[in-house]
C-alpha positions in Angstrom: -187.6 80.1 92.4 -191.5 79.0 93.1 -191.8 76.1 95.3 -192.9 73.1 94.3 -196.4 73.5 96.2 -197.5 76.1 93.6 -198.2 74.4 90.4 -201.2 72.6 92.6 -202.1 75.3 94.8 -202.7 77.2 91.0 -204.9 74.6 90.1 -207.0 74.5 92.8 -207.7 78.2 92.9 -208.5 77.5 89.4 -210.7 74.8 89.8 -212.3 75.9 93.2 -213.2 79.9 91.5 -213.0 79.6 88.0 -210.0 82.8 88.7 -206.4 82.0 86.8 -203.4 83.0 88.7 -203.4 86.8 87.4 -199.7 87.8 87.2 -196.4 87.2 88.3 -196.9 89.2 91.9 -199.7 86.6 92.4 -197.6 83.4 92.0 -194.9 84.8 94.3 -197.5 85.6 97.0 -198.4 81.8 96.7 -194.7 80.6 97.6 -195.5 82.0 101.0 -198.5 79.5 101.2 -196.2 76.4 102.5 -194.3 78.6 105.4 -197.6 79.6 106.2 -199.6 76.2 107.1 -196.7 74.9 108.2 -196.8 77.7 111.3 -200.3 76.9 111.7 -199.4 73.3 111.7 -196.7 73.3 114.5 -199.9 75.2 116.8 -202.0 72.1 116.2 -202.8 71.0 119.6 -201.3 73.9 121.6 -204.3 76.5 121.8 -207.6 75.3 123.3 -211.1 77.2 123.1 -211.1 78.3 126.3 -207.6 80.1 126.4 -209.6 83.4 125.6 -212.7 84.5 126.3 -215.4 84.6 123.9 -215.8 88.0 122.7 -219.5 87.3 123.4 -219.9 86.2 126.5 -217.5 89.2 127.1 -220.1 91.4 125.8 -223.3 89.8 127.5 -221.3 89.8 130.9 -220.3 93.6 130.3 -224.4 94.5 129.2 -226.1 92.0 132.0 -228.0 94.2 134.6 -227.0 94.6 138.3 -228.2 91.8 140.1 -229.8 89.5 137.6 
């Protein structure tokens, strides 16, 4: 049974690409949308910038020459 969320999240992919909702797999794949911002929803305000390491600065630390 699709969620109630699909009906809009259809018309916004409609309206935002031009693209209808292709087949039936489609549709289904959209009922996961909800579960899905809700997880990233329930991180909001747990994970900061600086809990990793920039991949850059990783890589200009790892290519700086000795001594400089």
């Amino acid at each position: 049974m699709p969620s109630e969320s699909v009906p809009p999240a259809m018309e916004a992919i409609r309206l935002w690409t031009g693209v209808e909702c292709p087949n039936a797999a489609g549709r289904r794949s959209l009922d996961d949308l909800p579960a899905l911002i809700a997880e990233f929803e329930a991180l909001r305000g747990t994970l900061v910038f600086e809990d990793e390491p920039s991949s850059f600065e990783s890589a200009l630390r790892a290519e700086a020459e000795p001594g400089a």
